[in-house]
Structures are given as C-alpha cells and as structure tokens.
C-alpha positions in Angstrom: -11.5 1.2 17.3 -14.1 -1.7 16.4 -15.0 -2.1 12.9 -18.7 -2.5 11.7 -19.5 -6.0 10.6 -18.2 -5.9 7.0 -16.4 -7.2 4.3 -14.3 -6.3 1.1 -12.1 -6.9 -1.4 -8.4 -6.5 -1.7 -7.2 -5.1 -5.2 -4.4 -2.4 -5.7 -5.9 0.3 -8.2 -2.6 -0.5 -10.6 -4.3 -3.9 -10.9 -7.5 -2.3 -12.2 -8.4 -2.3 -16.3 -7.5 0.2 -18.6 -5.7 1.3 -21.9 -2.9 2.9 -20.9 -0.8 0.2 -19.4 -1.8 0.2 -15.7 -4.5 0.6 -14.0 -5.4 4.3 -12.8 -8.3 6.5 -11.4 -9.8 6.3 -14.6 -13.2 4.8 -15.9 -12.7 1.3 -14.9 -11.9 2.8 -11.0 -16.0 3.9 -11.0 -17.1 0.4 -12.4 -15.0 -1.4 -9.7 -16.6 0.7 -7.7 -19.9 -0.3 -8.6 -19.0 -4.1 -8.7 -18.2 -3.8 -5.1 -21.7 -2.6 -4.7 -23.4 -4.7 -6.8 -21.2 -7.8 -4.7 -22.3 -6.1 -1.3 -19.0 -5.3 -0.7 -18.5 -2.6 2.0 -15.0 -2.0 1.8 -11.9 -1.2 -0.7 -8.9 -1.9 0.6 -5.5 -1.0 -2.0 -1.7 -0.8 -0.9 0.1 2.3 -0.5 -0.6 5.3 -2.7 2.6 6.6 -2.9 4.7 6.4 -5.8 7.2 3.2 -6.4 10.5 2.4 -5.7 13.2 -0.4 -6.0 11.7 -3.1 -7.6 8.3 -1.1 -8.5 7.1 -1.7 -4.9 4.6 0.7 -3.4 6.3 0.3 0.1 9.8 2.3 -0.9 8.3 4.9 -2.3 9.9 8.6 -2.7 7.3 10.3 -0.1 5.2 9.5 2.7 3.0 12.2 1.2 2.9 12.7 -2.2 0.9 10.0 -4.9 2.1 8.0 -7.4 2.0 9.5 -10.7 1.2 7.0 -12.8 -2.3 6.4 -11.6 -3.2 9.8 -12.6 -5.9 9.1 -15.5 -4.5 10.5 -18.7 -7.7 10.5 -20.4 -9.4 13.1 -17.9 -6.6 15.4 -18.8 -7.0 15.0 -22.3 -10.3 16.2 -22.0 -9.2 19.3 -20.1 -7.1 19.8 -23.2 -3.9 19.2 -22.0 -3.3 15.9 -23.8 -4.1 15.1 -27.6 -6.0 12.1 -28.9 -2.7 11.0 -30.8 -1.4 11.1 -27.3 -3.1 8.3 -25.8 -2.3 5.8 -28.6 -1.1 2.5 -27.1 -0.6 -1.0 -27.2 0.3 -2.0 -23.6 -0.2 -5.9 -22.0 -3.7 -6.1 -20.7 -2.8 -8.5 -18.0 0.6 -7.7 -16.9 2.4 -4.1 -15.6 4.8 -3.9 -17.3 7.0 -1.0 -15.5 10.1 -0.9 -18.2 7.8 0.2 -20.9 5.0 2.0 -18.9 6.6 4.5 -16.7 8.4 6.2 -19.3 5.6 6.6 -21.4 3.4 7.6 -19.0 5.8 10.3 -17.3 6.3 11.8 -21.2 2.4 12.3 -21.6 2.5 13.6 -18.0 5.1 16.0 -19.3 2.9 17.2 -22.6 0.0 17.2 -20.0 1.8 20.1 -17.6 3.3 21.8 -20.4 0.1 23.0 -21.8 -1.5 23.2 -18.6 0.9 26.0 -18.0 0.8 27.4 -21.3 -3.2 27.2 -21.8 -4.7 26.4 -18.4 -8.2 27.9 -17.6 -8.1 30.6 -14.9 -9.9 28.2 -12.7 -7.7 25.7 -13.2 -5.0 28.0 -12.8 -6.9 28.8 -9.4 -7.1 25.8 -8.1 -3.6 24.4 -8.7 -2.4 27.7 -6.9 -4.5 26.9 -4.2 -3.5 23.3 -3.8 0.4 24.3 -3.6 0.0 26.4 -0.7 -2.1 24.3 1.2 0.0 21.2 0.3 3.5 23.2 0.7 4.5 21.7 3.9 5.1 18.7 2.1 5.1 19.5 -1.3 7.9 21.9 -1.6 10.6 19.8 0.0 8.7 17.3 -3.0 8.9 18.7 -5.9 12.3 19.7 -4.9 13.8 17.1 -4.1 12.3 15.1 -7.2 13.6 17.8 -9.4 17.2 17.3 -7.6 17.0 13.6 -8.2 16.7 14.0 -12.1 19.1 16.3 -12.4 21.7 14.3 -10.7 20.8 11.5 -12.8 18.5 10.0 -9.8 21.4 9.3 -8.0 20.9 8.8 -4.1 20.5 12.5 -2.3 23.6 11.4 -0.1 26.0 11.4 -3.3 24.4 15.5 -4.6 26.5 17.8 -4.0 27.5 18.5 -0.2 25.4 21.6 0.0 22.6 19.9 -1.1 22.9 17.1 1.1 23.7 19.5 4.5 20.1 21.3 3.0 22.3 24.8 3.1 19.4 27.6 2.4 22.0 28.9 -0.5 22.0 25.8 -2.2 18.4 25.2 -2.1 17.0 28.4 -3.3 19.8 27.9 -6.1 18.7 25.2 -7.0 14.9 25.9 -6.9 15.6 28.6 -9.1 17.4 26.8 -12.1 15.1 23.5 -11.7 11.8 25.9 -11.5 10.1 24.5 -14.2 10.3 20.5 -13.0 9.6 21.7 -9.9 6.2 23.0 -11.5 6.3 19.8 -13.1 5.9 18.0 -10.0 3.8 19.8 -8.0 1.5 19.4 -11.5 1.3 15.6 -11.0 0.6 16.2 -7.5 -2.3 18.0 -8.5 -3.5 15.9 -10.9 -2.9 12.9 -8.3 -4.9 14.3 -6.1 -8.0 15.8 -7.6 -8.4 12.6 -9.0 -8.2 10.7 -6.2 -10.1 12.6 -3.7 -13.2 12.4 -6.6 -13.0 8.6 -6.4 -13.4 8.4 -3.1 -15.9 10.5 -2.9 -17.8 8.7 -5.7 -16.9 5.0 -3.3 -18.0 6.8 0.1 -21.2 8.4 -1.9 -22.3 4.4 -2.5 -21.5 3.3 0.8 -17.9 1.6 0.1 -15.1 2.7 2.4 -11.1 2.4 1.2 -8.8 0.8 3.5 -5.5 2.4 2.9 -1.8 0.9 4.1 0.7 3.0 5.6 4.0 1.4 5.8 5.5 1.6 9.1 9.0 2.3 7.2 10.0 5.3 4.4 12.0 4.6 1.6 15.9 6.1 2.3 15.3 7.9 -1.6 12.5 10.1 -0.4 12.1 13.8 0.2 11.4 13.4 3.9 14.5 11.2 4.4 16.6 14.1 2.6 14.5 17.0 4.2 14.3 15.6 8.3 17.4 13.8 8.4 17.6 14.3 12.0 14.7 12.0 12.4 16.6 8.5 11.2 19.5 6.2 12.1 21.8 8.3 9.5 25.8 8.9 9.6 27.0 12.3 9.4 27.3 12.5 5.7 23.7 11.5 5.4 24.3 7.3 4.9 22.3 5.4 7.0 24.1 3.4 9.7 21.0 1.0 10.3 18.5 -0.5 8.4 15.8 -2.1 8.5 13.7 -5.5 7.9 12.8 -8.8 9.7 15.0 -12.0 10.3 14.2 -15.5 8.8 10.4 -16.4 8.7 7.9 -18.1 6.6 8.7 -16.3 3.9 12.2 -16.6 3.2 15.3 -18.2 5.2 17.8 -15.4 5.5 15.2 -13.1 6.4 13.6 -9.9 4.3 16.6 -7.2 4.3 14.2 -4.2 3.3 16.8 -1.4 3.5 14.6 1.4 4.7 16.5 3.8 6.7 15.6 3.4 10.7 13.8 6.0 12.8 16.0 8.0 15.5 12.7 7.3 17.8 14.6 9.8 20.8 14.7 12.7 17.9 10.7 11.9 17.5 9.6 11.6 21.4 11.2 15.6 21.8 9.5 16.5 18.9 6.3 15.2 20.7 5.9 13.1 17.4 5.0 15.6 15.5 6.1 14.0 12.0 4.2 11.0 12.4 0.8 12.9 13.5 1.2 14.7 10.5 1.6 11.3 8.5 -1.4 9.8 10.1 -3.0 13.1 9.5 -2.5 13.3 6.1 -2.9 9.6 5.2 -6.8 9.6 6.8 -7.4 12.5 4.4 -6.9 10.1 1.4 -8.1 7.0 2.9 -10.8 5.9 5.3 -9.4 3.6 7.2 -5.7 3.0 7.7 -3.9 -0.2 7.7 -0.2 0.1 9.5 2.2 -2.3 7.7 4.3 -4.2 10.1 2.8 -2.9 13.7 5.1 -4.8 15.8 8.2 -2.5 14.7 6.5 0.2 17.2 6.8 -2.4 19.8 10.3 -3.7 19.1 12.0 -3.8 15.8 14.9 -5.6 14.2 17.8 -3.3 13.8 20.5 -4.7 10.6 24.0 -2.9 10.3 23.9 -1.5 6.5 26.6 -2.9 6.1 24.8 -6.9 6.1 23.9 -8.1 2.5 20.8 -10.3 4.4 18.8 -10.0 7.4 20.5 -12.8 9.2 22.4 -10.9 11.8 21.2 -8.2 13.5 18.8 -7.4 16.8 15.5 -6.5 18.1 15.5 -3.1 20.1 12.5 -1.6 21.6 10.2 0.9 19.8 8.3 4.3 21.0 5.5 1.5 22.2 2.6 3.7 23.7 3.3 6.7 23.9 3.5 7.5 19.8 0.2 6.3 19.8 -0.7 7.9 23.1 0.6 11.5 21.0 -1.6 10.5 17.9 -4.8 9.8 19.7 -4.4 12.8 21.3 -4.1 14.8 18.5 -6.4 13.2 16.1 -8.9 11.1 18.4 -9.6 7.8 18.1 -8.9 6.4 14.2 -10.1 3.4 12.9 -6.3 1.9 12.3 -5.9 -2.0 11.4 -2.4 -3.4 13.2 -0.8 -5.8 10.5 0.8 -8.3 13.1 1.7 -10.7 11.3 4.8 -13.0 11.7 6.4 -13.6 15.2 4.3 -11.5 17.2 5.6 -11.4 20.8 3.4 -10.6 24.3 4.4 -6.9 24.0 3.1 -6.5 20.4 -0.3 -8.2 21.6 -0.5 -5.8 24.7 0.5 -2.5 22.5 -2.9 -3.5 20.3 -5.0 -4.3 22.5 -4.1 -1.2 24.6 -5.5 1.2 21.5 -7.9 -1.2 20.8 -7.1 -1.9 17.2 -7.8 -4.9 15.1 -5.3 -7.6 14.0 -5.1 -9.5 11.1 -5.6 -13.5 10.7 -4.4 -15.3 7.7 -6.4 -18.5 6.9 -3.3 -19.7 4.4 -1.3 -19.6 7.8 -4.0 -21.8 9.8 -3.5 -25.0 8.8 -0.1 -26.3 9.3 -0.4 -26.7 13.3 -3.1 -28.1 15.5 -6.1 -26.7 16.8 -4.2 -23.9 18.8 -3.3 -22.4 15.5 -4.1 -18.2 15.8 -4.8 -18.2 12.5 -7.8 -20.8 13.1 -11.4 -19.2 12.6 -12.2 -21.1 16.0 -9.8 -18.7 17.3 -10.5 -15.4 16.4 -12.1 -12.5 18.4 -14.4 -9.9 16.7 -12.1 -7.1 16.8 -10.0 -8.9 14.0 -9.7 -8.5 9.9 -9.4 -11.7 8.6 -7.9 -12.9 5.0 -7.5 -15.7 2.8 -4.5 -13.9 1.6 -2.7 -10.8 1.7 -0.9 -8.9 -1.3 2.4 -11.0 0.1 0.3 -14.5 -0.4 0.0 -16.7 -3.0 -3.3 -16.7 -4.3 -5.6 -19.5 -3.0 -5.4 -22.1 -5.5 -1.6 -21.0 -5.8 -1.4 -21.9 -2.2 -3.4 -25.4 -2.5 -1.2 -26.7 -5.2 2.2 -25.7 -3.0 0.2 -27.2 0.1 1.7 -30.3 1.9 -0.7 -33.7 2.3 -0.4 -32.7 6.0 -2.2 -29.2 5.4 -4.4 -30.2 3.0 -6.0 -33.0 5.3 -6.1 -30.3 8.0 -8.4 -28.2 5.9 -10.9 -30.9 4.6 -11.1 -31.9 8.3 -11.6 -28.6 9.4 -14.2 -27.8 6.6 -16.4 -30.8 7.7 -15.2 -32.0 3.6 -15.8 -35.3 2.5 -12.7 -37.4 2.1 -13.4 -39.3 -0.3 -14.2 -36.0 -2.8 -11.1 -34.4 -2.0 -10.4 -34.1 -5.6 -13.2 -32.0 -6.3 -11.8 -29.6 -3.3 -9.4 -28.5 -5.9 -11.8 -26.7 -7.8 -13.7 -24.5 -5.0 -10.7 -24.2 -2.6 -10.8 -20.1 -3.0 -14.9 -20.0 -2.1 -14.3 -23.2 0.8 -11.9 -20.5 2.3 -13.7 -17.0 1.6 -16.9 -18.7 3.3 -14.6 -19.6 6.4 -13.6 -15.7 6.5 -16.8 -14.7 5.6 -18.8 -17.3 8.3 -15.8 -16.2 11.3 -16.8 -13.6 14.3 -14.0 -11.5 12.9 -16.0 -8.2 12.4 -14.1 -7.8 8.9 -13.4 -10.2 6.2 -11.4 -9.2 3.3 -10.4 -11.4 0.1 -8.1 -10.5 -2.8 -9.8 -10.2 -6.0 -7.7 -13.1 -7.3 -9.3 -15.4 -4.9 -12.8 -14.5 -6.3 -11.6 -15.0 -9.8 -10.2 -18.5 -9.1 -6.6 -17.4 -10.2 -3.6 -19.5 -10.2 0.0 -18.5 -8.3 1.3 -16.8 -11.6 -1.4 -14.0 -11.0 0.3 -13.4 -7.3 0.7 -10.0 -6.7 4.0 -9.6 -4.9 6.6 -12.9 -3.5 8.4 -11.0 0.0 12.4 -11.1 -0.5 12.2 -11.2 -4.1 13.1 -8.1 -5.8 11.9 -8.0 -9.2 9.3 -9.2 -11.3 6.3 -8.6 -8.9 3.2 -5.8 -8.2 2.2 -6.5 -12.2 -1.0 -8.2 -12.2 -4.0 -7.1 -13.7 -7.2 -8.3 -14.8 -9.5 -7.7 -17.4 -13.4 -7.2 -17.1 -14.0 -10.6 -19.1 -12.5 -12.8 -16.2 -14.9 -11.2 -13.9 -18.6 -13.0 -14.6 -21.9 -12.4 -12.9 -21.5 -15.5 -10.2 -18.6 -13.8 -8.7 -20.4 -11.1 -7.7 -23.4 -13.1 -6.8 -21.6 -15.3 -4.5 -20.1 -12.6 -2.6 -23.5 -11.2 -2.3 -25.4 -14.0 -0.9 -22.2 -14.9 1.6 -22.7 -11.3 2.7 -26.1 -11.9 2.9 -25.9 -15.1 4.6 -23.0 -14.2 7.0 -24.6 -10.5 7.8 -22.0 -8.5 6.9 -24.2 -7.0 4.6 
C-alpha cells in the first residue's frame, strides 16, 4: 500500500523526558506530540512496544502482544490514587536509561500501584479492567500466566519449570493459576494500565494529524508466553529447547554475523493452521499502531537457519520462507495494510519480487549510499516513490557519529554528490545531519523519516543501539533543553519546501 507524501521522526518513547527514569506515556509523550506538529511532522515512528529482553532490547521481548511495563506513566496512577506522592520521589539520569536501577524501581511502584487498585479501585475502574481481561484473554491469560510462572521459578527459561508445566498439562496450569492468583492479577494490571495509556496517546497524536509507525519484529523472543503456550508453532525439540535459531550471517554490521537466538518458526505447522497466529499478530499490532513496520522482511522470503548449538552466526543456511501465501492469508483477512518491508542487508531477487507483489514500501539508508558508485540502492537518484527513506535507523550511528567514522573515500562521495564545495569541506562537518535530512527530505521517496538525534546534531555516544553487541545500548534520552526553536523550524520549512507537508 502507497504512503501519502510525508515525513517523520524516529524516537522510541523510552527515549522521551521525564522524572521517573525513562521515558513513558506521560506528560512529555503529549509535548512531543505537539513538537511534531509544530515541526510539520506527519508521522511517529517508535520500536516495538513490547516489553524487553536480553540485553534491554525491545526486539526479544516476553510477548508478541502484551506492552512493556515500564512505559506505563506512574504519575497518572498516582492521581487515580493508587500511588503516593512519596512514591514518585527520584533521582534517576536524565540522559541515559539506566535499566539496573530503573526497572526494579519502577516494577515496585507498579506493585504499590495494583495493590491498592485492588484494594480501593472505583467501581468503574473496577469495570473497566474486568472488561479489558476478557476481551484481551486470548492473549492475556497465557500472559499473566506465564509471567507469574517465570518469577516464581526465579525467571528461569520455561523449558527448565517443572515438566508439567512445560508439556502445558491442564492439571498443572490451573494449579498453578490458582497459587500464583494474585501476580497473575498483577500482570494483567500492568496490562491495563499499558494499554489505556497508550491507546489515549494515540488518540491524542491521530486527533492532530500525526500517525505512529510501529515495528513488528519478524522473530519472538524464545522466553515469551507464546513460545511456551504454541510450541508447536517453532523449530523446538521435544523437551521444549529449540533446535534452530535464528539471525543473519556476516554483514556490514559485524564479521561473524548477528546470532539473535530467537527460536525459528515451524512455517508447515502455520500454513495448516491457515496462518492463523500471525493474522492475529498483525491484527493486534494495527490496533496499537497505525502503520506497521516488519523488522527483517526478507526472513519471509528465505531466512538463515543456525544450529543452537553455534556460539556465532557463521555457519549455518538460508532456507525458504512461507513467501506469498502468509501474506496472501493476511490480506485476506485484514485487507490491504499500510505495512513498511525493512529490507535491508543482502536483499536477493526473491525478497524484491515478494514486496513488490504486496505492494509495500522498502527502506533506503543514505549512511549506506555512499561507499559504491552511482549504482548504489541507497542513492536518492535511485529511489522509487513507494520507498521510506532514512538517514539512519535505530541500528545506525547517528549522523555526525557516522561522518567522523567515514572513510576519505565516502566522504568525497558525499560533497560530490551534494553539489558541496571542496574547498569548504571543513565546514560540512558542522551541518552533515541537515546536508543529509534535506537529501531524504528533497528524494521522490513518498516518506522520509529522521531520528531525533540527527535533528539535534548528536554525536555517536547518543546512538541508540550497535547490532551484535549485547549490552550497554537502547539508553538514550534527551532533555527538552537540547531541543531549540530552529530544529523545529527547519523541519518545517523542508516540509514545506519539499511538500511533504
């Protein structure tokens, strides 16, 4: 599905302001909000909404479904009640995530915060939370289950529970819902929160004419509650370990490949089903988001199989994907959806066919175009409309970042290709984020979206996540101060002057 003539900004709500240690779906949520509009920015894009995994990222997280608690706002619960002034004291980096310290206090207020719900909750309230269990319970019970399970076995993965748990014996399960009853409640609390909270956002963003972009990962983390509650629809042995796993062989980013560990789909198990799971995915995810980016679209085409038992992604094979006829199954149970196909990295002719058979946009990466010749995909010269192009994605540096790292070679390439004066390449140094948000901005691609970073002028440290490297990423955050009037202005005018406005 074409995309109106657009453009946006690229900034994970985590990222956003706030006093409580990350950003959430709080105050400073509405303001960005109405920055975007102010910038005549049409779109919001954010990474996945569900909660994180190994290494804090957003892509292994414990459910397809289900939100990541810690963006719940705190502050809106305190003023149901349910959290105390003294509650909300703390003194958390401004500029920097910092999980370790963070996500425990958080999940404790979260904790106060469903305790007295339950104890003191409104009857509306009360209402309303009922209400959003059942209609949620296809997901949410194997959920708040499973999340339950996880504490109590000391988060342990759900293959190492107890046998009966793992072979998902209806004995075992109801014993077990019964003794963890009140974290179950716990859970589906958050959920609730999560989701009220969200869904008001939105509206708010779609109310002033900004749509979210959302990112579905193509792959589920193995520690999630639909791993553990469909098990017979992934690469898993008979004690529930998986046999296969999944990730991408040596690229740009890193030499031995990105080894991501997600469990793989048994794709024959999903054909019979007619590919009922992943309509209700896509289902689900277009009732949080507006438009859906798929994270790593050429998996559906063919996808690189590694044995678990490989430490890296060096040896292991491409096999083909469902190809067509998944999305042949959505479309016809959902229609047409306005879907972006990340296909980034070695895209083969299948990959390019399977796109252009739905008719979904790709994406083009102008940190990518300048290290070839004029052939280069990634070129503006080269695009068609029915493409999203970048500076950078969340797994770039940010733009300067990128220009310091960039070879002679690459650098020449881009003053040549900007029509830049030689002898003032020095000064280049300076405006190399708004030289290269004006070439996404000017390009035919019908949507051009830029990280927030970029229109701040932000150095590599502020990168939001390095692929292959577990730890110490998806911190940033920026404060309202290093946002000043000409970065809105300039998007505005480019908007203007580029009609995307």
């Amino acid at each position: 599905m074409r995309l109106p003539r657009t453009s946006g900004i690229l900034l994970h709500p985590t990222s956003l302001p706030g006093p409580h240690g990350s950003g959430d779906f709080g105050p400073a949520a509405y303001h960005f909000v109405d920055w975007l509009v102010g910038a005549g920015q049409k779109l919001w894009q954010i990474l996945p909404l569900g909660g994180i995994g190994p290494g804090n990222s957003p892509y292994m997280s414990s459910s397809a479904f289900a939100g990541n608690v810690l963006l719940i706002d705190l502050a809106e619960l305190a003023q149901h009640g349910w959290l105390q002034p003294d509650d909300l004291a703390a003194d958390f980096e401004a500029t920097r995530l910092d999980f370790a310290r963070v996500v425990p206090w958080r999940m404790e207020r979260l904790a106060r915060a469903a305790a007295r719900f339950a104890a003191d909750a409104n009857a509306d309230d009360q209402q309303d939370f009922t209400r959003f269990c059942a209609a949620q319970a296809g997901w949410l019970d194997d959920y708040a289950l499973f999340m339950a399970l996880a504490e109590a076995n000391d988060w342990r993965e759900w293959s190492d529970w107890a046998p009966a748990l793992v072979a998902r014996e209806p004995a075992a399960l109801q014993a077990a819902a019964d003794e963890l009853a009140p974290r179950i409640g716990f859970w589906q609390f958050c959920q609730w929160c999560f989701f009220r909270q969200w869904l008001r956002l939105k509206t708010y963003a779609n109310e002033r004419g900004v749509a979210i972009v959302g990112d579905a990962p193509i792959f589920i983390a193995y520690q999630s509650a639909e791993v553990w509650a469909r098990q017979e629809l992934f690469e898993l042995d008979p004690h529930g370990k998986p046999t296969v796993i999944a990730g991408v062989p040596p690229d740009y980013f890193s030499a031995t490949g990105q080894r991501w560990g997600n469990p793989l789909y048994r794709w024959n198990a999903h054909a019979a089903d007619g590919y009922a799971w992943w309509i209700e995915r896509i289902r689900r995810t277009f009732a949080l988001v507006d438009i859906v980016r798929i994270d790593h679209f050429r998996g559906f085409a063919d996808y690189w199989e590694i044995p678990a038992s490989q430490g890296t992604a060096v040896f292991g094979r491409w096999l083909p994907g469902p190809g067509a006829a998944l999305f042949d199954a959505i479309h016809t149970a959902l229609g047409p959806l306005p879907i972006i196909a990340e296909d980034l990295g070695l895209i083969t002719p299948e990959v390019d066919v399977l796109r252009r058979q739905f008719d979904l946009p790709g994406m083009r990466i102008l940190h990518f175009a300048f290290g070839g010749d004029a052939n280069n995909s990634y070129l503006p010269h080269n695009y068609e409309p029915n493409t999203v192009a970048y500076t950078g994605t969340h797994d770039n540096n940010t733009t300067p970042g990128w220009w310091a790292a960039a070879s002679e070679a690459e650098r020449s390439h881009v003053i040549a290709y900007l029509g830049l004066d030689y002898t003032a390449a020095a000064e280049v140094d300076g405006h190399i984020h708004w030289l290269l948000i004006r070439a996404a901005m000017a390009s035919v691609a019908d949507t051009a979206i830029t990280q927030l970073q970029d229109v701040l002028g932000l150095d590599g440290s502020h990168r939001m996540n390095l692929p292959g490297v577990g730890a110490g990423f998806w911190e940033w955050r920026f404060t309202w101060d290093q946002v000043l009037p000409e970065h809105g202005q300039q998007l505005l005018q480019l908007g203007r002057l580029y009609r995307r406005i």
